[in-house]
N, C-alpha and C positions, 0 to 999 in steps of 0.2 A: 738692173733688169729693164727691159726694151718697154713693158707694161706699164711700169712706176712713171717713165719717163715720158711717154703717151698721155697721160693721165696729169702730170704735173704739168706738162705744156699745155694742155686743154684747160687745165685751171687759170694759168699765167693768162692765156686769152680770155678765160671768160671774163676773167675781174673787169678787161677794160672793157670788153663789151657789157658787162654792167654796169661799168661809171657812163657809158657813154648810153646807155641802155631810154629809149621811149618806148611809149605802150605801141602791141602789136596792132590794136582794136582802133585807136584813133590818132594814135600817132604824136601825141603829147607825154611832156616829160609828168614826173611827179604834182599832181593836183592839190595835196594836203592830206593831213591826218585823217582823214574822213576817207581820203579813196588812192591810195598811197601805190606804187608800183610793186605787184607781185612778184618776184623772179624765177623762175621754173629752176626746180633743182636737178633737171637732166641737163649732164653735163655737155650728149650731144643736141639739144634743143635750139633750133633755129629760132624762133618768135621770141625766147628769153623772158619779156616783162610786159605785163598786164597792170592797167589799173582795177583796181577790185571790182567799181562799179561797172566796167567795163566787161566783166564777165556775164553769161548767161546760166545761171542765176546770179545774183551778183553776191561778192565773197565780202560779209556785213563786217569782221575782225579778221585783223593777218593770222594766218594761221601758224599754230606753233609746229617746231619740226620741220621738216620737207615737204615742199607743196611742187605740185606739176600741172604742170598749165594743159587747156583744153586738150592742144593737140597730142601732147604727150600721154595724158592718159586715156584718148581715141586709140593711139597708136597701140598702146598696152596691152586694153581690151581687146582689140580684133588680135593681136599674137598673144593672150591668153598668158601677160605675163607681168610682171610688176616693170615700172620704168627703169631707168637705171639713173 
């Protein structure tokens, strides 16, 4: 199914753009246990990773489950709808 295979190639890309992944905010790789890179759980998400303290407010523990970075849940809110 044309969907499944959409979706599996957009994974296959994300991972390297996660190994290869620095913060959107400053532009640095991973800083340490203390302020560690967040990775936005939308699949179509351009920005990817965050350091935590690098958010406004800033994110004190990684969060468990699915987290979506600023832009992502902007984007949500104004179309009134959960990210993907």
């Amino acid at each position: 199914d044309e969907h499944k295979r959409t979706q599996n190639e957009l994974r296959k890309k994300r991972v390297k753009e996660e190994r290869e992944a620095t913060c959107t905010a400053c532009g640095n790789e991973p800083l340490g246990p203390d302020n560690e890179l967040l990775l936005c759980d939308n699949l179509y998400c351009h920005t990817i990773a965050w350091h935590q303290m690098c958010l406004d407010p800033p994110v004190r523990e990684v969060p468990d489950g699915n987290w979506y970075c600023p832009f992502c849940t902007d984007m949500a809110a104004a179309n009134n709808a959960a990210p993907v």
